[in-house]
Every structure is written in C-alpha cells, then in structure tokens.
VOGUVEX-224973 format. One record per residue (C-alpha): residue in three letters; x, y, z. Coordinates in steps of 0.05 Angstrom, whole numbers, plus 5000, padded with zeros to 4 digits. Example, Ala and Ser with C-alpha at 12.3 -4.5 7.8 and 13.67 -1.06 7.14 Angstrom:
ALA524649105156/SER527349795143/
//
This chain:
UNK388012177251/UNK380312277231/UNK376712957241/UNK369512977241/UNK369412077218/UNK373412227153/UNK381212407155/UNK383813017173/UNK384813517113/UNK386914017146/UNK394614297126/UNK400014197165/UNK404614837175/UNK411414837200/UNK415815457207/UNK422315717196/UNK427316097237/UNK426516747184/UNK422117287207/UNK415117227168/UNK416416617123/UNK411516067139/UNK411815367097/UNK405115057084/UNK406214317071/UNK399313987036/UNK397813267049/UNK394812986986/UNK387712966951/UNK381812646979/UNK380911946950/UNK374312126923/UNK377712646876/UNK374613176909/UNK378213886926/UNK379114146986/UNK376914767002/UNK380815367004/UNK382515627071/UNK385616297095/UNK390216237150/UNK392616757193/UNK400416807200/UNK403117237259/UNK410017377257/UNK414817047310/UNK416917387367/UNK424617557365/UNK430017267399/UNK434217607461/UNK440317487417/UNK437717797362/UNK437818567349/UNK431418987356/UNK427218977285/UNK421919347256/UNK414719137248/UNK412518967177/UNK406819437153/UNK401618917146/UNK399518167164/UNK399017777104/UNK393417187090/UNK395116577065/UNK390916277020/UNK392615606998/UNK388915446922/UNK388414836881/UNK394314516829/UNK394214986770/UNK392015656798/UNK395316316782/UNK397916236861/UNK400415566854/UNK407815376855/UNK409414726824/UNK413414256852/UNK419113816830/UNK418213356777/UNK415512706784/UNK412112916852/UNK406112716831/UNK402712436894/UNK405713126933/UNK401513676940/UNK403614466918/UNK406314856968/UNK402615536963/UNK404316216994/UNK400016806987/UNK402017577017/UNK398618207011/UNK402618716984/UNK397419216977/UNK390019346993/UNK387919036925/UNK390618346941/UNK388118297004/UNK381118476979/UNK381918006917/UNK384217426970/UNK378917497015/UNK373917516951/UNK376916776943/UNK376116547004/UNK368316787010/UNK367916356953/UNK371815786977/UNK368315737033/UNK361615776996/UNK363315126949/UNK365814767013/UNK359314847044/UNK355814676983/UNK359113996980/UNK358913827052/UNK351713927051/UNK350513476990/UNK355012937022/UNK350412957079/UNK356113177119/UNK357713807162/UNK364514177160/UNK366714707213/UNK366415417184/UNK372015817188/UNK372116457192/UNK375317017134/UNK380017557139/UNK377918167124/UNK381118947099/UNK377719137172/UNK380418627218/UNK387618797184/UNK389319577179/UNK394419827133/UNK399820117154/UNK405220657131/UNK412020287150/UNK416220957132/UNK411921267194/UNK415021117262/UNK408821467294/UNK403720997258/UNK404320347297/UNK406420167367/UNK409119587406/UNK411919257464/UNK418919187438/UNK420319937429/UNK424220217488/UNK420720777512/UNK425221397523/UNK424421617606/UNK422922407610/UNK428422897637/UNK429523037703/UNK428923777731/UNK436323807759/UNK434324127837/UNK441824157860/UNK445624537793/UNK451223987788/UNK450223957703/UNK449724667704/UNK455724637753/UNK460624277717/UNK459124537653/UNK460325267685/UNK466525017697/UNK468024827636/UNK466925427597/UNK471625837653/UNK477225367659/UNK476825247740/UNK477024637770/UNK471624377798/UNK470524377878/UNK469223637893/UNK466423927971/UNK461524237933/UNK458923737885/UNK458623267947/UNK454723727990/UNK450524127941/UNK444123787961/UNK444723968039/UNK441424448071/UNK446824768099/UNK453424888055/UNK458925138086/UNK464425308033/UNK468925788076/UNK476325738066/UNK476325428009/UNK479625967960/UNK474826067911/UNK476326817885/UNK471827077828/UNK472426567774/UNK471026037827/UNK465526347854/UNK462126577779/UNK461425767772/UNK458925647833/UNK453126187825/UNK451325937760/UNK449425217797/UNK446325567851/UNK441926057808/UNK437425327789/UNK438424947855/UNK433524877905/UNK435924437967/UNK441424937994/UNK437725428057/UNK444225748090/UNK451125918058/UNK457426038087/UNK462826408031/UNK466726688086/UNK474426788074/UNK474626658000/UNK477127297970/UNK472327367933/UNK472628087907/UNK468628577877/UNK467328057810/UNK465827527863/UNK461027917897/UNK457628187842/UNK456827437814/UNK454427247886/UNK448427897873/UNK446527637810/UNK445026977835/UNK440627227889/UNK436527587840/UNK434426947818/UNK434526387872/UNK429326457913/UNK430225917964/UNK436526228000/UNK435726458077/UNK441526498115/UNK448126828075/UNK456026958104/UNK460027398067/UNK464427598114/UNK471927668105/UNK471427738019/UNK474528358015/UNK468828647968/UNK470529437972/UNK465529917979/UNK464729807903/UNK460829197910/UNK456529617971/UNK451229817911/UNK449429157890/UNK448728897959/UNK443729477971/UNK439329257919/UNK440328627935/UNK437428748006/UNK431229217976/UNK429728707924/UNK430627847951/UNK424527697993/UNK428127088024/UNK435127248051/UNK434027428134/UNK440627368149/UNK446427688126/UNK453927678146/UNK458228308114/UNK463528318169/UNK471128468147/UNK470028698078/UNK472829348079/UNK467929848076/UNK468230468089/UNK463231158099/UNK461131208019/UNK459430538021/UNK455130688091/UNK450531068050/UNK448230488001/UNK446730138072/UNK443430648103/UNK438530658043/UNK437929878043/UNK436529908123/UNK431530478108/UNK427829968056/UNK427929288072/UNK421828978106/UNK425728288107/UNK431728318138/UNK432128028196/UNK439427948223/UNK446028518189/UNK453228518210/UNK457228988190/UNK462728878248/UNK469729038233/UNK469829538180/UNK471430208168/UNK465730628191/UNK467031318212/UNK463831848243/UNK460532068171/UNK457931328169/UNK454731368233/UNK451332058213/UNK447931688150/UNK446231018185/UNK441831368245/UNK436631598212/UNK436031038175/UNK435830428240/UNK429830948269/UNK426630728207/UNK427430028202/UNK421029548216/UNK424228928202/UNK431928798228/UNK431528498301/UNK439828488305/UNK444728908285/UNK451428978291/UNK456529538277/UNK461929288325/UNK469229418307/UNK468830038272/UNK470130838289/UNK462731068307/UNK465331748348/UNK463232358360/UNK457332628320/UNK457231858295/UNK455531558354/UNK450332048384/UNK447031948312/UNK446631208322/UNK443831238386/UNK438431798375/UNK436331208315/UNK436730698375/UNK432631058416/UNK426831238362/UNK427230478331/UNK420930008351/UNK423229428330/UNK430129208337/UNK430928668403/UNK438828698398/UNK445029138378/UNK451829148382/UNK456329718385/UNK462029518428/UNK470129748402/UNK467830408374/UNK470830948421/UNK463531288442/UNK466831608500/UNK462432128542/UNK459432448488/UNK456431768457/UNK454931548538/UNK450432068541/UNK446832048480/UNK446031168505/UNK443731428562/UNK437431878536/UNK436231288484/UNK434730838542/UNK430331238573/UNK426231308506/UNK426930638472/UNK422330148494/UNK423529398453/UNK432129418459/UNK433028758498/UNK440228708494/UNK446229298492/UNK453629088476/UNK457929668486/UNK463529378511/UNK471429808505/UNK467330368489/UNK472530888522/UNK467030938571/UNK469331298644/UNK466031378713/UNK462431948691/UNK459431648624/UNK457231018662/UNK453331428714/UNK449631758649/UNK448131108620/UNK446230928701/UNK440831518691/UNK437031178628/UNK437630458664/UNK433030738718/UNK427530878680/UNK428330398626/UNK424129748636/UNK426629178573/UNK433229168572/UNK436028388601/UNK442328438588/UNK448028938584/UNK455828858575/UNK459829428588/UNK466229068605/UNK473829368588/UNK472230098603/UNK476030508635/UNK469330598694/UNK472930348744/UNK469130098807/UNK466630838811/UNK462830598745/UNK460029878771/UNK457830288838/UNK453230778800/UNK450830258742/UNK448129828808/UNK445530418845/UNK441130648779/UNK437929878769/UNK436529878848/UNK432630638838/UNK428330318786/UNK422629778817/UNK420129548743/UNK427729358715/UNK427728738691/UNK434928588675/UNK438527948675/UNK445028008662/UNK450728448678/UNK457328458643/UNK463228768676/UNK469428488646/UNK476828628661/UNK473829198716/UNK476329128783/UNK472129228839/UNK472229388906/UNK468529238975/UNK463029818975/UNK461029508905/UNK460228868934/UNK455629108983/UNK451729488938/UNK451228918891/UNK448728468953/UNK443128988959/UNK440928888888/UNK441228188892/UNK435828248951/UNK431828608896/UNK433128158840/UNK435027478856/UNK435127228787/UNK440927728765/UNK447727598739/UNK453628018740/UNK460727878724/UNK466628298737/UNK474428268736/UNK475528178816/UNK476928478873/UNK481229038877/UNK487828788914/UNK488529108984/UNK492429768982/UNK498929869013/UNK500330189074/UNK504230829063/UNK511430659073/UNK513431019148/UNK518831579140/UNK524231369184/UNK525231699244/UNK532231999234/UNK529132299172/UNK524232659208/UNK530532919252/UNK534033089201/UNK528333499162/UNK527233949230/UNK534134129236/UNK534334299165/UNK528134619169/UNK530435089227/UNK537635209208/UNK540434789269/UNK546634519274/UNK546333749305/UNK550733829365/UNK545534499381/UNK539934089378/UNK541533589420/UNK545334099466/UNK539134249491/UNK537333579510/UNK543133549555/UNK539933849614/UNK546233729672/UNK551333949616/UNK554733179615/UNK555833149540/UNK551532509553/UNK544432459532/UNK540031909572/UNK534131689546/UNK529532049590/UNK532432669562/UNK531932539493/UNK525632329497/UNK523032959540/UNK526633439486/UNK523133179434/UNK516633319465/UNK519533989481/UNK521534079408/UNK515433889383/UNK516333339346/UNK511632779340/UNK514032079341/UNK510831419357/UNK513630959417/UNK516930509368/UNK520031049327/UNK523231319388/UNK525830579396/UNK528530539327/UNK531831199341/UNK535231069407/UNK537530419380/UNK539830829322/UNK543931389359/UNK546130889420/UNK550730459387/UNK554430179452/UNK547330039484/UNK549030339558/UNK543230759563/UNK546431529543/UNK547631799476/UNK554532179477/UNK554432849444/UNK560733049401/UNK565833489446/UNK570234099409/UNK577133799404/UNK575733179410/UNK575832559353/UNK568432589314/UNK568331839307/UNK567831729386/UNK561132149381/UNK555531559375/UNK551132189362/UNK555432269298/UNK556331609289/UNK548631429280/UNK547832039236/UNK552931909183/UNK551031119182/UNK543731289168/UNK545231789113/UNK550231299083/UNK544030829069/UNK540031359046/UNK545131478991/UNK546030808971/UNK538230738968/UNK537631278926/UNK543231108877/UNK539530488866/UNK532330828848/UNK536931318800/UNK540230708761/UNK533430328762/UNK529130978734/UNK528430948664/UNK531031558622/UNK525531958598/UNK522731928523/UNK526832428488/UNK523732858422/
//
C-alpha cells in the first residue's frame, strides 16, 4: 500500500482486551536509511464491556510518542530481530512528561518537514497534543470528572399518602399494621369504622396522616378509641391541613378528651364537618363546646346526638348557638335538654342568623320548651328546618308552637311526629299555617299520630292554599264503638231497686182486670205509666224475655202457689243467672292490681 507515491510509513496499532494498553507494532526503516518522523498518537481508552463491572476513569489521557532505536523511550526487542522495528510506549504520568513529550514531537515534526521539503516531497502535518487539549485530573476526587457510565442517583420522593411514616409508626408501637388502610390511604374518602383500632392503633395511624395529603373525609366511627385515641386524633389535626369532613362518633372519648376537641374546633381552618355522636359526654364537657360554638367561624356541620346533655348543658350551649356565624346544622338529638335547658336553647335559636337546620328531637321539651319553640319561631328568621320529634309535646304545646308557625315565613319543613298531640295537635298545627298567607312550608311530619275526619278536612283546606305541601301522619283514627245498650231487664231491675218495689208489686199494677195474667198491651201501657223509657225493640227483647211459653200473657206469681210456674219469675232469675256468670268471667279475667 503506497501513501502519497512512496509506501505507507505510517504504524500499524493493534489493541488488547486490557483497559488502556495499546501495542504499537513499527514496520521497518525506509530503504533510503532515513528516519521516520516521530508521531504522537492519541489513545482513548476502550469502552467497557456489559459483562464487565463498572470502572473508574484514569486521571489523564496519555500520548504516545513512538522515537527512534536507541532513545531513552525505546524498548529493545529480542535478539537477533534485527529487521523488526522497537515497539515503543510512552504515558504521562505527570504534567512534566507530557510537556517534555509534546516538546519532542514539535521537534519531530519540524525535522520531518525539513526533509520532505528537501526531497521535493510533501507530507501531511499532523497535528500535537498539547497540556491544554488534555486537563489533569485529581483521580482521588469523585467530583472532578464526569461521565456517561456513572448511574445517576434519582431524587427522593415527597411521600403524599404517610405509608413509610405509617409502617414505621407501627413498628416502634408494636401494632400490626391495617392492610385496609395502606390500600386505601390515597382515596379521598377513607372510611375506617369498625375496624378496632383503640389508642395504640389509632397513634399510628395519625402519625401517617399528620404528612398525607390525598385523604378529604374520615370516618373513625366505632373504634374505641378513648381518651389517648382522641387526643392522638387532635394532635394530628393540628397539623394536617387538608382534612374536611371528620366522624368520631361512637369512640367513647369522655368528657376528658372535650378540651382538646374545643381547641381543635377554634384552631383547624379546614375541618366543616364534624361527627361527636355517642361519646359520652356529659354537662362539664358542654361547656368546652359552648366556648368552641361561640368561636369558630368554620364549622359548618356539629352532632352531638346521643349524649348526656342535661338541663345545665342546655343553659351553657344557648348563649353560645345565638352567637354562632358559621354552623348551618346542628344537632343535639338524643340527649336530656329539659326544663330551663330547653327554653335556653331555643331563646339561642331564636336570636341565631345563621343556622338553616337543627335538630332537637328525643329530649323531653314538654310545654315549657313548646312555648319557648314557639316565640323562637316567631323571631328567627333563616331556620329552614325543625326536628323535634318525641319531644313529650301535648295538644296544648303544639297549639303554642301553632302560634309562632303563623307568623313565621322560612321554615320548609317540620317533623313533630310521636307526641303525645293527638289529632287535637295536627288540627291546630294546620289551622296556624292556613292563618298565615306568606308560609312557605313544605313538609309536614306527623308520625305515629292518629288522626281523625275534622283533620282531614282541615288539611283539604290547606292543601287549597298550598298545593305543593306534604304531610304525613299515622292514620285514621278507627271508628269508635257504639256504647254497648243496657239490657232491658236491667233497666227493670234498677227501678225496682231504685224504688224499693217488690217484683210481683210492680207488675201488680200492670194487671189491670186482676187475672194474674199480664198481656202485652198491659205491660206495655204500665211501662209508660211507670215512666220508663224503652225503645220498640227493647220492649221486644223483654216480652220475649218474661213470655217464655209465647201465648201472648205474662203470668204473675200467685201466694201459695209453686214459684217456678211464674214465667214472670222465671225470666227474672234466668237473666240474673247470666249476669252472674258474665261477671265472674270479667273478675277472673281482671288483672290483680300492682301491690307496694
């Protein structure tokens, strides 16, 4: 192969598999016994295998520099290789041999041009290596240098759903982990009710929840949960901040925990709704709510059904709902709001301006709490909706709650069913709403109260008024009985009684022609005569009574003769021996009475 019409003197290189370790192989002299010129090649080292393991860079690229037999960088060869050229290797090592090497090679390159010229000949210039093109490098510094085969390490990712901190909570408090929660701690809505938790349970679970940010609403009903649980659940809250809607009903917290919900309720600007039914609290703890209700400007929604509210509870929470500018519901159903207690809850119902709904049904407000709902509906002005349902509400309380309906003009709906009103109740509720033209009620709840036909009617006249209205009650009022008749004999009996007659006497002066025989003419003309009233057919129950032979004449009982032959006395003792048998059936049948 020529190059340029001569031969090629360029080197050949071949490489090994090592890493940096390149064998230049010379072909031999010119024929003209001229050297060749000394050439710097550039050596990069290979790139790495898959199979083999990940290596670090060398701290420089070294320069080869291939010199003449019997330089200081020559290696000689084997003996007797005397046609063979040298096989010459040059590295830099430091900064000194680089700059030494590519002094060399300046000069090198200088001769060779030299020559060429004077052999009328051009060679192809190469170009030198330099200390700039070929930084050094500190190999003990992992920051210095940078490639393509380092594995970059990814960033950490911001846990948003608490499962590390999660499981490592669990860790450190020996529970086991709930696997419903770790697969549903990312949803928006987590319901964990009924599953048990208690205190130590529920610690873990806050600690996740203090970082995570996916879960809106949270249902921790029925999980015993405690005071400890409870006070884990308000330490959370102090710190998650994406938490809405919260159910803590049926924990059994204690009016010990009641504190920390109160400042939990004054201080979280994100929790709306909140569920405290069943959890035992009684009047102490009403005060810490009354103070939370008096503060919060974000609650939205509070039940606190089924406690143990009294009537010293219902004293501290009025004042506090006619405060409230934020809660739209309440409810305070289930518990013992009487007395003092309930007319302090609705004077705060009737000065409130903001609440839509409230629920105050199965609290025994009786007449005194009737009328106190009844001047609260004539005052309030935004209540929408009034539960007061088994309220130990009569006839007369609903007629006072009757008297605020007709001059109230927002409330839709009302359910006042299971009181003791009875129709009397219904009558004067739908009376009141047809008195007031600008009512605008929907919906009328009467439950379990029977009814009877004038409240029908009436309600048919409101109906003409309001088209659009509802109304449910417990049904008709089944038909009263007609008064059982007193039989005939009795009467008969009672007048002779009455008078101190005997029987034959009586009827002695029926017998007009002295026949000891009675017709039926008579005995009906002597009754007139007697005065006694009776109706055509109880005169024909009583003749069939006393004329047991049918013939037309009742036979009075003759002195000396057998009694039994008298039908008079006949009919007599058979109708008294029924009335004794009846009334030795009602005495086995009554019950005994209740004994002390």
């Amino acid at each position: 192969m020529e190059c340029n019409g001569r031969e090629c003197g360029h080197k050949i290189r071949k490489k090994s598999k090592g890493f940096n370790k390149d064998i230049i192989q010379e072909e031999p002299e010119d024929e003209s016994g001229e050297e060749m010129p000394e050439v710097n090649v550039l050596v990069l080292p290979e790139k790495p295998s898959t199979s083999q393991s990940r290596y670090r860079p060398v701290s420089g690229i070294s320069s080869l520099s291939l010199s003449r037999p019997g330089s200081s960088y020559s290696r000689p060869g084997t003996a007797g290789s005397k046609g063979l050229g040298r096989k010459t290797v040059s590295r830099a090592s430091s900064r000194k041999s680089r700059l030494s090497s590519a002094n060399q090679g300046d000069k090198g390159q200088s001769s060779d041009s030299e020559s060429d010229n004077e052999d009328g000949r051009t060679r192809p210039r190469r170009r030198t290596m330099s200390d700039a093109d070929f930084p050094t490098v500190d190999i003990s510094d992992d920051k210095a240098f940078d490639t393509d085969l380092e594995v970059e390490e990814l960033p950490s990712v911001y846990d948003h759903t608490g499962k590390t901190a999660y499981t490592e909570g669990c860790k450190k408090l020996g529970v086991v982990p709930a696997s419903y929660f770790l697969r549903h701690m990312h949803d928006r809505k987590l319901s964990l009710k009924h599953h048990g938790l208690g205190a130590t349970g529920m610690k873990a679970v806050a600690v996740s929840l203090v970082s995570n940010t996916e879960v809106l609403q949270l249902d921790l009903s029925d999980n015993w949960l405690g005071l400890k649980g409870g006070t884990a659940v308000c330490d959370m809250l102090r710190e998650n901040c994406f938490i809405t809607h919260l159910d803590l009903s049926e924990n059994r917290l204690g009016p010990g925990c009641a504190p920390h919900l109160s400042q939990i309720i004054q201080q979280n600007v994100t929790v709306t709704h909140l569920i405290l039914k069943g959890n035992d609290f009684e009047d102490t703890a009403a005060v810490h709510f009354a103070e939370a209700i008096h503060n919060t400007n974000r609650l939205e929604y509070l039940d606190l059904s089924h406690n143990h509210f009294g009537e010293k509870a219902g004293v501290a929470l009025g004042p506090a709902i006619s405060e409230n500018l934020s809660i739209k519901e309440l409810d305070l159903s289930w518990n013992c709001l009487r007395r003092k207690g309930a007319v302090a809850v609705a004077l705060g119902i009737k000065q409130n301006v903001f609440m839509k709904r409230i629920n105050l049904s199965w609290n025994g407000f009786g007449l005194e709490g009737s009328f106190a709902l009844g001047d609260a509906l004539k005052g309030n002005s935004v209540l929408e909706e009034l539960y007061i349902v088994n309220n130990r509400i009569t006839t007369e309380g609903a007629v006072l709650i009757g008297k605020g309906l007709s001059v109230n003009e927002t409330l839709k709906v009302l359910k006042m069913g299971k009181n003791p009103m009875q129709t009397g109740g219904c009558y004067g509720i739908c009376a009141a709403i047809l008195r007031n033209p600008n009512c605008v009620i929907k919906h009328l709840d009467f439950s379990d109260v029977l009814v009877n036909q004038d409240f029908k009617d009436m309600f048919k006249e409101v109906q003409q008024q309001m088209p659009d209205l509802q109304m449910l009650h417990g049904g008709m009022e089944p038909p009263q009985k007609p008064k059982s008749r007193l039989h005939p004999m009795l009467k008969l009996s009672n007048f002779i009684e009455k008078n101190n007659l005997r029987l034959v006497d009586f009827f002695d002066k029926f017998d007009k022609d002295r026949s000891m025989m009675v017709s039926h003419e008579e005995f009906v003309q002597g009754l007139e005569e007697t005065g006694i009233h009776l109706t055509q057919d109880e005169i024909k129950l009583l003749l069939d009574e006393l004329d047991k032979d049918q013939d037309g004449e009742i036979r009075i009982p003759v002195p000396n003769v057998i009694p039994h032959r008298s039908e008079l006395v006949l009919g007599h003792q058979s109708f008294q021996e029924r009335t004794g048998k009846i009334n030795a059936i009602l005495t086995v049948t009554q019950p005994r009475p209740l004994t002390t």
